[in-house]
N, CA, C and O atoms as a printed pandas DataFrame, in Angstrom:
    atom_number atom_name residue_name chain_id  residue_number  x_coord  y_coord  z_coord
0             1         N          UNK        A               1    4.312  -11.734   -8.994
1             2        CA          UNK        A               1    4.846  -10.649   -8.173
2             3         C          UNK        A               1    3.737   -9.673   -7.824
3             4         O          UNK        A               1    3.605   -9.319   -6.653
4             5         N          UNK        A               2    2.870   -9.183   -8.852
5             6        CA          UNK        A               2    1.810   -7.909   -8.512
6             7         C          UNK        A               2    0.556   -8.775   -7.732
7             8         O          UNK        A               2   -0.397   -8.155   -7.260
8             9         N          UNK        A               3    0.649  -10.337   -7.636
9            10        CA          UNK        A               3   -0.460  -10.618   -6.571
10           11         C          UNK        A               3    0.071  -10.710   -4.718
11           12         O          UNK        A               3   -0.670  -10.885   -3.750
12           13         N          UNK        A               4    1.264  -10.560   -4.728
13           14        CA          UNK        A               4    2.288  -10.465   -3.633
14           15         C          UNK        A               4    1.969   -9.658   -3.056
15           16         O          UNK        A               4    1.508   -9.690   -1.915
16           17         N          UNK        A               5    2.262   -8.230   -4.137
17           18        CA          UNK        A               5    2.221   -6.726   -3.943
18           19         C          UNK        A               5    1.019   -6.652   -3.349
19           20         O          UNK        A               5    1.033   -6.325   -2.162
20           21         N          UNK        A               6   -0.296   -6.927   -3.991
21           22        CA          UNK        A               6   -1.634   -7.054   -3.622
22           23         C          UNK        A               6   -1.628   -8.110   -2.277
23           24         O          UNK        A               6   -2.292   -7.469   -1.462
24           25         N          UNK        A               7   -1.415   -8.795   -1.920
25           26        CA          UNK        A               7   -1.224   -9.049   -0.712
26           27         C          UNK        A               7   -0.891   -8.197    0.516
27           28         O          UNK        A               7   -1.574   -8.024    1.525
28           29         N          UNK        A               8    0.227   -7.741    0.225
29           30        CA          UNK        A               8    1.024   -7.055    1.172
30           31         C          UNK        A               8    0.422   -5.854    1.622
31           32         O          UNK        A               8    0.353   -5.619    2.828
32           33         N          UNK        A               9   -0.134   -4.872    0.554
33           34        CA          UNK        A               9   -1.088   -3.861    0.411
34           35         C          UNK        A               9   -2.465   -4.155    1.390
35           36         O          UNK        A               9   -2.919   -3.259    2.101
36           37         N          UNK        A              10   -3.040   -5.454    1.339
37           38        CA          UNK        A              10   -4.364   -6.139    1.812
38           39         C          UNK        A              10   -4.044   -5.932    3.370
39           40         O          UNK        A              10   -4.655   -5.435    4.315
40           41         N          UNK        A              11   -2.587   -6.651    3.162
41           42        CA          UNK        A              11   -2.295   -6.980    5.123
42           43         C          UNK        A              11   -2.179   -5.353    5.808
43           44         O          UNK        A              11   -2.711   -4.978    6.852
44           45         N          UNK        A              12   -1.376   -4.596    4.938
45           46        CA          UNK        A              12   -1.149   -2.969    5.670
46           47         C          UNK        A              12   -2.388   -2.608    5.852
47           48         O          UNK        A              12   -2.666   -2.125    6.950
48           49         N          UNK        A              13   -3.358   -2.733    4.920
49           50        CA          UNK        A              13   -4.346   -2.167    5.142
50           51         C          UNK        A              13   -5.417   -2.875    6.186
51           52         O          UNK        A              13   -6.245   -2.152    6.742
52           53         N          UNK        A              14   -5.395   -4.092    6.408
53           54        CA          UNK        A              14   -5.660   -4.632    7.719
54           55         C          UNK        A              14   -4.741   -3.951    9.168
55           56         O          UNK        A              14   -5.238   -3.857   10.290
56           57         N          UNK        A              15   -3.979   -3.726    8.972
57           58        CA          UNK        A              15   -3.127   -3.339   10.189
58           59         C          UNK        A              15   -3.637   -1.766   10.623
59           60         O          UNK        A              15   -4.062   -1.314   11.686
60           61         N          UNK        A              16   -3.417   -1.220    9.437
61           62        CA          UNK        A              16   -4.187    0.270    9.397
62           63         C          UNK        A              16   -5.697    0.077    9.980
63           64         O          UNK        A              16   -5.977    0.827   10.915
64           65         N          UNK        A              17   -6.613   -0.748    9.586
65           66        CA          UNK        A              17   -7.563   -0.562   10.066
66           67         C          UNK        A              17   -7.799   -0.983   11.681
67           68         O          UNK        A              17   -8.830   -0.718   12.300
68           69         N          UNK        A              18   -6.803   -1.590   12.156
69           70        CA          UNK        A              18   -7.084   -2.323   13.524
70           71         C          UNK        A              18   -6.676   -1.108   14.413
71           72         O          UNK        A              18   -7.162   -0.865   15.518
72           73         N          UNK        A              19   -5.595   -0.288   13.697
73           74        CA          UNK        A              19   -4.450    0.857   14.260
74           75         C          UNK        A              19   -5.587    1.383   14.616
75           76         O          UNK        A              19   -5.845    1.375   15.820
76           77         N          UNK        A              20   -6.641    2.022   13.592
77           78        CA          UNK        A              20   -7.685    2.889   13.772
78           79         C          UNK        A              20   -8.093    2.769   14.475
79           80         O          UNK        A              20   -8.093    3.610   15.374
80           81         N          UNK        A              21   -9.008    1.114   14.575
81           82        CA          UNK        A              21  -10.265    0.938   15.742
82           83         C          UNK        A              21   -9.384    1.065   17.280
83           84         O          UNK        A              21   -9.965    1.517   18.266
84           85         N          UNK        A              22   -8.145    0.681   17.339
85           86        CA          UNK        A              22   -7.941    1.103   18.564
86           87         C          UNK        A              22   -7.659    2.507   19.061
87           88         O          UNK        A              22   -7.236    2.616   20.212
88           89         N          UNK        A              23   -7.877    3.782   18.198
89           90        CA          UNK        A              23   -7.840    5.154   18.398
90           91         C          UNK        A              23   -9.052    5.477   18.644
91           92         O          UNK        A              23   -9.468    6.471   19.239
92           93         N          UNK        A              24   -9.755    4.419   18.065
93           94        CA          UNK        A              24  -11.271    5.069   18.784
94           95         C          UNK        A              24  -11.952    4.802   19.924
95           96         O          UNK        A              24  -12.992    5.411   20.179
């Protein structure tokens, strides 16, 4: 279950970072 969690966390934080580069 907590390598899931760690997954899921990995992907938001991919999404977050793409969110970003397209604000810049």
């Amino acid at each position: 279950m907590k390598r899931f969690h760690i997954a899921l966390a990995v992907a938001d934080l991919e999404n977050s970072i793409k969110d970003y580069s397209q604000r810049l």
